[in-house]
C-alpha positions in Angstrom: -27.9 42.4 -22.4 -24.6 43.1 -23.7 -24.0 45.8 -26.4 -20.7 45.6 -27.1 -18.8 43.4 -29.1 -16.4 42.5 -27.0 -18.7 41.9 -24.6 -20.8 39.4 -26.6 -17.7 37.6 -27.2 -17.0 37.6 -23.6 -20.4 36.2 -22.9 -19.7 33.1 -25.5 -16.3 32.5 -24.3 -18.0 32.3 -20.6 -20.1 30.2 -21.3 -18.0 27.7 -23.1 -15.2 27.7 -20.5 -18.6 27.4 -17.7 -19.3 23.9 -19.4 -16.1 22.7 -20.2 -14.9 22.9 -16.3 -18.1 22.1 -15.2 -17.2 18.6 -17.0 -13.3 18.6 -15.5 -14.7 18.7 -12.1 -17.5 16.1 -12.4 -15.0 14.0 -13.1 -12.7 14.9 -10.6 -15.7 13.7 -7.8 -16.5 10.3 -9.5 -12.7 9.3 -9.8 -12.1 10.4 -5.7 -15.6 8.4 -5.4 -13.8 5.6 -7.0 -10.9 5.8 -4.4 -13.3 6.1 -1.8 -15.6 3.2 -2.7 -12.7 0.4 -3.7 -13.8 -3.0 -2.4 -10.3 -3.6 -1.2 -7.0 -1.8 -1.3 -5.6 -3.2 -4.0 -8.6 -1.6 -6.1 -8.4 1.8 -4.1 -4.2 2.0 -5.1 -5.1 1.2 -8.7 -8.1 4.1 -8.6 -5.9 6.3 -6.5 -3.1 6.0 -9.4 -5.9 7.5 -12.3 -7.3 9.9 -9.6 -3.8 11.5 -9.3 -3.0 11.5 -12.7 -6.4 13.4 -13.2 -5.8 16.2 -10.6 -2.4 16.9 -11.7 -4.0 17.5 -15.4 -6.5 19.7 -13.6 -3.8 21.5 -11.9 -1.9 22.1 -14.9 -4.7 23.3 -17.1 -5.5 25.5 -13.7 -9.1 24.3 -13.4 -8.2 24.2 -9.7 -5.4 25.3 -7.9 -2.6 23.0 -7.8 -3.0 23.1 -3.5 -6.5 21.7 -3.6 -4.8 19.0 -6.2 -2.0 18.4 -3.5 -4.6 18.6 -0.5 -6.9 16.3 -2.3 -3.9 13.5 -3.2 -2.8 13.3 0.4 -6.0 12.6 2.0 -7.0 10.3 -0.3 -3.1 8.9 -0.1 -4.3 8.9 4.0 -7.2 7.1 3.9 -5.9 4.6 1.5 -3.1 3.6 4.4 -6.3 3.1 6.8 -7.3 0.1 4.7 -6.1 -3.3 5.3 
């Protein structure tokens, strides 16, 4: 247990940052689910425009590191060309 203030504080502010990226990131996977699972490319383009939007945001707010972002919009941006 802590005995510091500081330390307390640390432990709050932990905690709070623990759930609010927790959150970022669960939605990061259901909007690259929702590129993945498009019924037809038209969809996936339309999901892929949101799921971009989102990981930029991410990036920005560095929940994750702006490569990851770029990594993850240029293989979804990949497989989107597969479709017909």
């Amino acid at each position: 247990m802590a005995h510091h203030k500081s330390a307390k504080k640390r432990i709050r502010l932990e905690a709070k940052a623990y759930k609010r990226n927790r959150h970022y990131k669960r939605q990061m996977k259901l909007a690259i689910k929702s590129v993945l699972g498009a019924e037809n490319k038209e969809e996936a383009i339309e999901n892929f425009k949101k799921t971009t939007s989102l990981l930029d945001k991410l990036a920005s707010k560095r929940i994750i590191h702006r490569n990851k972002a770029a990594n993850r919009k240029a293989k979804l941006a990949k497989y989107i060309s597969t479709l017909s």
